[in-house]
MIMI-186655 format. One record per residue: x, y, z of N, C-alpha, C in turn. Coordinates in steps of 0.2 Angstrom, whole numbers, padded with zeros to 4 digits, always signed. Example, Ala and Ser with C-alpha at 12.3 -4.5 7.8 and 13.67 -1.06 7.14 Angstrom:
<pts>
+0066-0028+0039+0062-0022+0039+0066-0016+0039
+0064-0011+0035+0068-0005+0036+0064+0000+0039
</pts>
This chain:
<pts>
+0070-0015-0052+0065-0013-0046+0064-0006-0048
+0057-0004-0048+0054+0001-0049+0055+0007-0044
+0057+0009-0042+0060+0016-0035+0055+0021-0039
+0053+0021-0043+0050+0030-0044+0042+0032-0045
+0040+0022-0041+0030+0021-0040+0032+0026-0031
+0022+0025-0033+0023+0029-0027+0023+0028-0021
+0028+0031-0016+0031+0028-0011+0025+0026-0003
+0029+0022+0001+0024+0022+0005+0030+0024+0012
+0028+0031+0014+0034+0033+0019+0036+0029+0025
+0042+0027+0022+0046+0025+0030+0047+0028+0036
+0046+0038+0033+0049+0040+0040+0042+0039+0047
+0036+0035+0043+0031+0033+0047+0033+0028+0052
+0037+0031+0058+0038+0027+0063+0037+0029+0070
+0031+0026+0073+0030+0029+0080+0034+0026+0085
+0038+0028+0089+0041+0025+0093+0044+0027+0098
+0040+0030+0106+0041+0034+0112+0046+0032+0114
+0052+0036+0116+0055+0033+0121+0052+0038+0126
+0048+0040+0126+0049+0048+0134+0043+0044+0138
+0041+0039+0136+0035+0034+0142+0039+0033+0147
+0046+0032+0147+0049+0030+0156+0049+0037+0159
+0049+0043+0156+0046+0050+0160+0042+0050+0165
+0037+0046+0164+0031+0046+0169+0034+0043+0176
+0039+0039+0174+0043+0033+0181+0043+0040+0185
+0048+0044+0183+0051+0049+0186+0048+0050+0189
+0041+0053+0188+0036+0056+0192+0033+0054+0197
+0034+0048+0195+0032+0045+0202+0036+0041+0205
+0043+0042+0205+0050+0040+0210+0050+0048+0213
+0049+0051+0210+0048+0061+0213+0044+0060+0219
+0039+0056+0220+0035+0059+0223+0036+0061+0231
+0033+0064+0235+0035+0064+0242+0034+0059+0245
+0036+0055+0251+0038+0053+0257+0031+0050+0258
+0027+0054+0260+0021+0055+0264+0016+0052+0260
+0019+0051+0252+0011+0051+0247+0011+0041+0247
+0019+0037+0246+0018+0032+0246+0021+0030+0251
+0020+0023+0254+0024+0018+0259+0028+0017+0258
+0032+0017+0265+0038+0015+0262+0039+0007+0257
+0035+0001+0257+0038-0006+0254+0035-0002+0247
+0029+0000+0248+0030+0003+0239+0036+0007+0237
+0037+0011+0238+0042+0017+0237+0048+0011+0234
+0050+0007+0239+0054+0002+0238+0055-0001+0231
+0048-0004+0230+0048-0007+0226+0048-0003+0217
+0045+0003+0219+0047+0008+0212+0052+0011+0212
+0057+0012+0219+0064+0013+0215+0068+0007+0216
+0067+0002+0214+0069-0005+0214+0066-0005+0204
+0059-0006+0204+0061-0003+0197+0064+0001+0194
+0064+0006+0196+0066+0012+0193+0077+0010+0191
+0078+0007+0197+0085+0004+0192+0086-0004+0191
+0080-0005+0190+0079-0012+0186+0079-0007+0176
+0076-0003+0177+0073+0001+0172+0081+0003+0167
+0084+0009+0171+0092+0010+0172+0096+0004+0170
+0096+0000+0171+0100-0008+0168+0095-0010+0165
+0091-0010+0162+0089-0012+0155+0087-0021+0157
+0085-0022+0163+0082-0024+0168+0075-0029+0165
+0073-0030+0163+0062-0026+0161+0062-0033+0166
+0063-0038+0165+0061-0045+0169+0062-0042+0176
+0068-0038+0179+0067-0037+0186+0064-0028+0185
+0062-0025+0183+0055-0020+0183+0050-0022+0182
+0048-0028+0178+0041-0028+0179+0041-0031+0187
+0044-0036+0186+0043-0039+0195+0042-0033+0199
+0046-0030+0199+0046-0024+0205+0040-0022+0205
+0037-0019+0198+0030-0014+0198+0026-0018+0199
+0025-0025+0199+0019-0029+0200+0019-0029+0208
+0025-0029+0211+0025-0030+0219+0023-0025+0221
+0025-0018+0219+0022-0012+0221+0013-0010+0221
+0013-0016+0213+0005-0014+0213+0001-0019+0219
+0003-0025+0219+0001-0029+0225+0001-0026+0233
+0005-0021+0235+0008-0019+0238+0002-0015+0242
+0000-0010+0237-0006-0006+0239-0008-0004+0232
-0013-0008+0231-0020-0010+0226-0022-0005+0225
-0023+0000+0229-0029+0006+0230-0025+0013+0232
-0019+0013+0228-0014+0017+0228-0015+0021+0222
-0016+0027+0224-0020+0033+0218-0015+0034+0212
-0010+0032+0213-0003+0031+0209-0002+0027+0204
-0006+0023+0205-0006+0014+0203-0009+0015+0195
-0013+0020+0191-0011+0021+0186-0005+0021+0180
-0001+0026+0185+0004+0031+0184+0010+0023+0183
+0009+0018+0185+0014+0013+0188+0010+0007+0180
+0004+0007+0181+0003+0002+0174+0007+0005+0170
+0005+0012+0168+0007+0013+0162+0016+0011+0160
+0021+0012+0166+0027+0010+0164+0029+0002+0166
+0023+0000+0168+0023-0008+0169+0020-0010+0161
+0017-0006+0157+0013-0007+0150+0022-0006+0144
+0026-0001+0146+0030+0002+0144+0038-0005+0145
+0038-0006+0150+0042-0010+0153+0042-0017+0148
+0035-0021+0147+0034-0026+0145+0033-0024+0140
+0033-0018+0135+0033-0018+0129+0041-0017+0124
+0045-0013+0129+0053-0015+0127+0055-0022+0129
+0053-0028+0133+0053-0032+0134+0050-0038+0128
+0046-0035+0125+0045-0040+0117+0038-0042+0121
+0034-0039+0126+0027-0043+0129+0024-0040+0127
+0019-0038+0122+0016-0034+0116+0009-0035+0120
+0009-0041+0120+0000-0043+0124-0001-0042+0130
+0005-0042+0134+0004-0040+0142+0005-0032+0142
+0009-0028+0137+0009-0022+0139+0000-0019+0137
+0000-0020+0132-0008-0020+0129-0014-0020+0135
-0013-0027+0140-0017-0026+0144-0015-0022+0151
-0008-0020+0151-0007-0015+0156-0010-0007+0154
-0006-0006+0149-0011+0001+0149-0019+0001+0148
-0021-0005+0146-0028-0005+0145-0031-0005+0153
-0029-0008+0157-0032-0007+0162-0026+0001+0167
-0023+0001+0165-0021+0010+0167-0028+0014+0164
-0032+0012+0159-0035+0019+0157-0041+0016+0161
-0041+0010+0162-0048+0009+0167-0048+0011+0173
-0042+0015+0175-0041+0015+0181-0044+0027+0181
-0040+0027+0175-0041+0035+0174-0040+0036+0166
-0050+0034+0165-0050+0035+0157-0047+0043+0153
-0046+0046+0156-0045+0054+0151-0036+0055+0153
-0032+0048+0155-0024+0050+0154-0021+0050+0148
-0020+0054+0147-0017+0057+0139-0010+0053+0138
-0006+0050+0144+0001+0048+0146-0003+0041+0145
-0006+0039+0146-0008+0030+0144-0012+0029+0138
-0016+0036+0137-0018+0035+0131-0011+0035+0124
-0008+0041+0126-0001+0040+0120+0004+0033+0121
+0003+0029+0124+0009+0027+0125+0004+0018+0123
-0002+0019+0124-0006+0012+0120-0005+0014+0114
-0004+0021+0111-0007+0023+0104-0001+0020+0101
+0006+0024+0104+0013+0020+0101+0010+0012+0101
+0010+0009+0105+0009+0002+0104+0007-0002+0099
+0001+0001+0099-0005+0000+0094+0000+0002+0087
+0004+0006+0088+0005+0008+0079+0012+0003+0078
+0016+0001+0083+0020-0005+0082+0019-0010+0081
+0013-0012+0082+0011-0018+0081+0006-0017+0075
+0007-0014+0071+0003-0012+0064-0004-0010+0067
-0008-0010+0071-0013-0010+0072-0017+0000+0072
-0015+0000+0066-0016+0007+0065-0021+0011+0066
-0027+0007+0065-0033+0010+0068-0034+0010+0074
-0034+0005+0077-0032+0007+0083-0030+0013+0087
-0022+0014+0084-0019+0020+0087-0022+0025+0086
-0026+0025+0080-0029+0032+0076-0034+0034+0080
-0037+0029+0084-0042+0030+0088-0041+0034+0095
-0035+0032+0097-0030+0032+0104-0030+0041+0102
-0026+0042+0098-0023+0051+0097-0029+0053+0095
-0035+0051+0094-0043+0057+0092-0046+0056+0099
-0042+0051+0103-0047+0051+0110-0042+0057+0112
-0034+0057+0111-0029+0061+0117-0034+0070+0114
-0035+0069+0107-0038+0076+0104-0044+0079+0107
-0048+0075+0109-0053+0075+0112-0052+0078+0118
-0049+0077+0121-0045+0078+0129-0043+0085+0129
-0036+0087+0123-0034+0092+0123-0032+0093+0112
-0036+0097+0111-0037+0098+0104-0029+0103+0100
-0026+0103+0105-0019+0107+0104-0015+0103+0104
-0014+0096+0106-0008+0092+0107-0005+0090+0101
+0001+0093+0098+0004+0093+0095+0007+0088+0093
+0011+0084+0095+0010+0076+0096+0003+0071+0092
-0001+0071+0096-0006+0068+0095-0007+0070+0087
-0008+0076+0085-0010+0078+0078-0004+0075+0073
+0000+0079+0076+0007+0075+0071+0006+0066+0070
+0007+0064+0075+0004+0054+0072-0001+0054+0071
-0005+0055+0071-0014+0057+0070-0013+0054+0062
-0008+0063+0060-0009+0064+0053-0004+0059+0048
+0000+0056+0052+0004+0053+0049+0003+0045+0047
-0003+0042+0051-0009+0035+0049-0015+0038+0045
-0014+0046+0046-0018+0046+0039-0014+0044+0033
-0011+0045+0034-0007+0047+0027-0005+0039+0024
-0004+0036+0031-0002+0027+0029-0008+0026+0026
-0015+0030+0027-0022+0025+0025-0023+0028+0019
-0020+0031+0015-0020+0035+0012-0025+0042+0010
-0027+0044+0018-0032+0050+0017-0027+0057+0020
-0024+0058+0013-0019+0063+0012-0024+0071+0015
-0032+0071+0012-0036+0077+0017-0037+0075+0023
-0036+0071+0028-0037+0071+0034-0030+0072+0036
-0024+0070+0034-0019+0071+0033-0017+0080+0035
-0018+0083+0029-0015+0088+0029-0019+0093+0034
-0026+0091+0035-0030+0095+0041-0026+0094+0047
-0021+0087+0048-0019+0087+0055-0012+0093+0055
-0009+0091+0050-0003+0094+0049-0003+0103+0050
-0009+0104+0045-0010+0112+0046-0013+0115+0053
-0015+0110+0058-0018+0113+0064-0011+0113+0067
-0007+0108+0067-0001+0108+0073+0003+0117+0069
+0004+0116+0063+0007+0122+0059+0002+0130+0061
-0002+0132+0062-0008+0135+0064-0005+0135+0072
-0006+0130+0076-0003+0131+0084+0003+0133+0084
+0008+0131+0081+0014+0132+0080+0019+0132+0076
+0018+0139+0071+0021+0139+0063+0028+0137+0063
+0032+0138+0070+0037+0136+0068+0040+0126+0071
+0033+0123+0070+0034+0116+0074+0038+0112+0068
+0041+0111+0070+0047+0103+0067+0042+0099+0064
+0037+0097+0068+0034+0092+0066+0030+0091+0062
+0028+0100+0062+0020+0100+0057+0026+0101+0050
+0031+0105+0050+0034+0103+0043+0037+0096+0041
+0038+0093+0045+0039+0086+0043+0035+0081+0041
+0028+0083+0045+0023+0081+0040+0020+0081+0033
+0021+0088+0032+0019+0092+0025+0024+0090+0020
+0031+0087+0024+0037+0086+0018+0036+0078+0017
+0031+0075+0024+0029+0067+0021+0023+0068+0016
+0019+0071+0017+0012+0071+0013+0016+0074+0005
+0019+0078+0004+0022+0081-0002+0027+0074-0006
+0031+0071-0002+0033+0065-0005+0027+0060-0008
+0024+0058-0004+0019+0055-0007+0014+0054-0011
+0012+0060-0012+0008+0062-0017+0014+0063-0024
+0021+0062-0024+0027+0060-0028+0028+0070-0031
+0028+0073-0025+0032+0080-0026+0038+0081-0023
+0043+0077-0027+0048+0077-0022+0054+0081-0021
+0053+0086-0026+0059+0092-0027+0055+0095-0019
+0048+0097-0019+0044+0100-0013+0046+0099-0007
+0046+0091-0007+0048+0088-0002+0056+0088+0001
+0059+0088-0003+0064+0086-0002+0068+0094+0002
+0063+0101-0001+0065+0107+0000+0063+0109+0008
+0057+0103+0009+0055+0107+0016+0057+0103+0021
+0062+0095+0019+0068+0092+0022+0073+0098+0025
+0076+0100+0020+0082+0104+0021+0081+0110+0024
+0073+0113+0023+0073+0118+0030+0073+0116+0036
+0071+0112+0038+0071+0109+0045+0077+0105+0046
+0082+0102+0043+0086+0100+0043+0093+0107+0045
+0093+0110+0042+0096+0118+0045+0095+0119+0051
+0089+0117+0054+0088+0119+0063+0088+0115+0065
+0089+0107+0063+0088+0103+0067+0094+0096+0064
+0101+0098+0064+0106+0095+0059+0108+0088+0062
+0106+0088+0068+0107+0081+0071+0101+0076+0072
+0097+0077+0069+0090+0073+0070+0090+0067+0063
+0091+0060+0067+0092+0055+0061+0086+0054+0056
+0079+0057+0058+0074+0056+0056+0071+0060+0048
+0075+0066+0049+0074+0069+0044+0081+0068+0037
+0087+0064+0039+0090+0061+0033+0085+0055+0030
+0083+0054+0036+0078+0047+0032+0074+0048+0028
+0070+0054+0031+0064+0055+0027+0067+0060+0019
+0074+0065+0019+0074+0067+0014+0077+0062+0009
+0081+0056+0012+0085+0051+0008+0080+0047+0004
+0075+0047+0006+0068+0042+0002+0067+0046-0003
+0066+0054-0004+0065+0057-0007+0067+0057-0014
+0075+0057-0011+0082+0056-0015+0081+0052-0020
+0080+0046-0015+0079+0039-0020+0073+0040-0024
+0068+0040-0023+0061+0042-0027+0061+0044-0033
+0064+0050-0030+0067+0056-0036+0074+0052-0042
+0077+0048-0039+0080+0046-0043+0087+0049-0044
+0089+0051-0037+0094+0055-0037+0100+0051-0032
+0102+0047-0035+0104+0039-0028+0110+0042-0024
+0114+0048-0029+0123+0048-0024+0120+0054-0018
+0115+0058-0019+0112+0064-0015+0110+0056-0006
+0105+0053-0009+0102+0048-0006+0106+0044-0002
+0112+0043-0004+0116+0039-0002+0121+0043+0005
+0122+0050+0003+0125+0055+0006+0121+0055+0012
+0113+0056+0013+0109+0057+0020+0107+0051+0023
+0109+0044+0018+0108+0037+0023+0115+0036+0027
+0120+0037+0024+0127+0039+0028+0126+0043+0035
+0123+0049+0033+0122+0054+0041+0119+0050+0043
+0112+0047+0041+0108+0043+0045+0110+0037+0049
+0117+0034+0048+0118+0028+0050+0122+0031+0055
+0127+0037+0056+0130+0039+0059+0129+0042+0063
+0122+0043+0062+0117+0047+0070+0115+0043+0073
+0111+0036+0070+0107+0031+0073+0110+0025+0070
+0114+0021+0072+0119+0016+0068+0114+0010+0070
+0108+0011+0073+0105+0005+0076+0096+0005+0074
+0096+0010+0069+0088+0008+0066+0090+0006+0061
+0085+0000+0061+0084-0004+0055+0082-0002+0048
+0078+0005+0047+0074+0007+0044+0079+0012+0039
+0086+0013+0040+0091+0017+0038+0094+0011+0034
+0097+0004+0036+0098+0000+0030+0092-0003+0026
+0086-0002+0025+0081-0003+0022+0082+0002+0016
+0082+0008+0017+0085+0013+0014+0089+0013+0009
+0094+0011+0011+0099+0010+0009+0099+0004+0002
+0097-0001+0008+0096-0009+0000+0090-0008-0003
+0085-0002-0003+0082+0000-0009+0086+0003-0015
+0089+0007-0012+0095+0012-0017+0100+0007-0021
+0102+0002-0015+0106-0003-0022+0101-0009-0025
+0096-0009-0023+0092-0013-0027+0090-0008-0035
+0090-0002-0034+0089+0002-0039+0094+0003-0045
+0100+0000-0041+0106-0001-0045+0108-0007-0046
+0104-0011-0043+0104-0020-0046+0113-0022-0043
+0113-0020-0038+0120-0020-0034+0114-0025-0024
+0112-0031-0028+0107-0035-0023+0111-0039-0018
+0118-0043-0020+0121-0045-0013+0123-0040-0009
+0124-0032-0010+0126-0027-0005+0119-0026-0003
+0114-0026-0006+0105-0023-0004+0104-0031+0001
+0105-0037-0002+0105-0040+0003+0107-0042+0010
+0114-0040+0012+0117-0039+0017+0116-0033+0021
+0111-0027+0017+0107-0023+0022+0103-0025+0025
+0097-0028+0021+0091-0029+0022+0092-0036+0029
+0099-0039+0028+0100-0046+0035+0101-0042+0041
+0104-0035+0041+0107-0030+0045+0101-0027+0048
+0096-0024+0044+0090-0022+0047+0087-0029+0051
+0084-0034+0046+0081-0042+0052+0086-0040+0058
+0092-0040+0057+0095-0042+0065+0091-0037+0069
+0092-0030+0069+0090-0024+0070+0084-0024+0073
+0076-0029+0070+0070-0029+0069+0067-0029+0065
+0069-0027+0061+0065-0025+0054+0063-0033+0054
+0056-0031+0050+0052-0038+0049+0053-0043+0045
+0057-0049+0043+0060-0054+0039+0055-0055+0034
+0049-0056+0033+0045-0057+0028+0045-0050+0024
+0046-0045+0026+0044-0037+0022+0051-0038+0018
+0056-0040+0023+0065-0041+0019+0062-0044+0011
+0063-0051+0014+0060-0055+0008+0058-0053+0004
+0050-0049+0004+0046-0045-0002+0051-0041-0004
+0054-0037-0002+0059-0031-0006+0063-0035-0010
+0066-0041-0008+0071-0042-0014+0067-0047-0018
+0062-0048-0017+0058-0053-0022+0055-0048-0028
+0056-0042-0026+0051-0036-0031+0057-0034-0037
+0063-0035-0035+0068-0034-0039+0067-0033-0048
</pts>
């Protein structure tokens, strides 16, 4: 198996947990703003939510929405009812939940990002791309927004729309995590990997418990053709996030590299459990 064509980055993962943030906001709210059977009914969610619940969350948020229709809030309530049924595996109901949250209040940046993540779970790339140019539009500083922005460029392979995103987060703020993570994905890709590998480990210095950047310097590793270094940051990586899929994918490329295939197979079964997608497994060992 060839490891040293040009990669297509894995650390390209969108994936929000901070969308049940918004719940807070409106379990905060005073007294006076909702009724009491609504109130009820969202902190009835809210530890449906906390138990990991989504079957008795959604129920609750749907009763709250029925409850009072015309409740100024009721945005704020799709989007973790959109949020809710997408940890739940309902990809098409959450879809149409934030779609009708942004019908309700087109310019939320909070429903706009959290269809965007969606959209990029379910590969629908362009899509998201379009999600984070609408959030830029809104607000042309969000850091966020540009960072994934730049990061679907990078999967479409337009490496100049790319680094324009990355250099504006890095310009708002030179010492952002993100915008150098970007530049250390864009640097990989274009197969600069000693570069990339270097602007891993600065940001790995300030940020030594973040599983995300052993990912992205251990692909680099392997690329590079450096397998025991690569093997060294999918170890951290497993032992920071023992439950992303995307960390044994890693991994059973590095033993496919070494023609070491029942151990790369046994990762690659470990990710499927995980999520990883069963037919992608497949093509990786079939490229052997």
């Amino acid at each position: 198996m060839n490891v040293t064509s040009k990669p297509v980055p894995l650390l390209y993962k969108i994936w929000d947990m901070k969308n049940f943030l918004v719940l807070v906001c409106v379990v905060g709210l005073p007294f006076y703003v909702l009724s009491q059977s609504y109130y009820q009914w969202v902190e009835r969610a809210d530890s449906c939510i906390k138990a990991k619940d989504w079957a008795g969350a959604e129920s609750a948020l749907v009763s709250a929405l029925r409850t009072e229709p015309a409740n100024g809030q009721n945005s704020l309530l799709m989007s973790n009812l959109g949020t809710v049924q997408r940890y739940a595996g309902n990809y098409e109901a959450a879809l149409r939940s934030y779609t009708n949250g942004l019908l309700m209040t087109p310019h939320s940046v909070t429903l706009l990002r959290n269809r965007a993540a969606l959209f990029s779970e379910i590969d629908s790339i362009d899509r998201a791309y379009q999600d984070y140019s609408q959030i830029l539009l809104i607000d042309d500083t969000d850091e966020d927004a540009l960072y994934h922005r730049g990061l679907i460029a990078l999967e479409r392979g337009d490496t100049i729309s790319s680094r324009a995103d990355f250099e504006r987060i890095l310009k708002l703020n030179p010492a952002s995590a993100n915008g150098r993570i970007g530049f250390a994905s864009l640097l990989k890709v274009m197969g600069y990997y000693p570069e990339a590998i270097e602007v891993y480990s600065q940001v790995i210095r300030v940020n030594p418990e973040k599983e995300i950047l052993y990912v992205g310097r251990a692909e680099a590793y392997l690329f590079a053709g450096q397998y025991a270094k690569a093997d060294k940051d999918i170890e951290k990586a497993i032992e920071l996030a023992p439950d992303d899929p995307v960390v044994y994918v890693l991994r059973a490329l590095g033993k496919l590299a070494r023609y070491e295939r029942e151990s790369a197979k046994a990762d690659l079964k470990r990710a499927v459990e995980l999520g990883y997608d069963s037919k992608e497994a497949e093509r990786l060992l079939e490229e052997e």
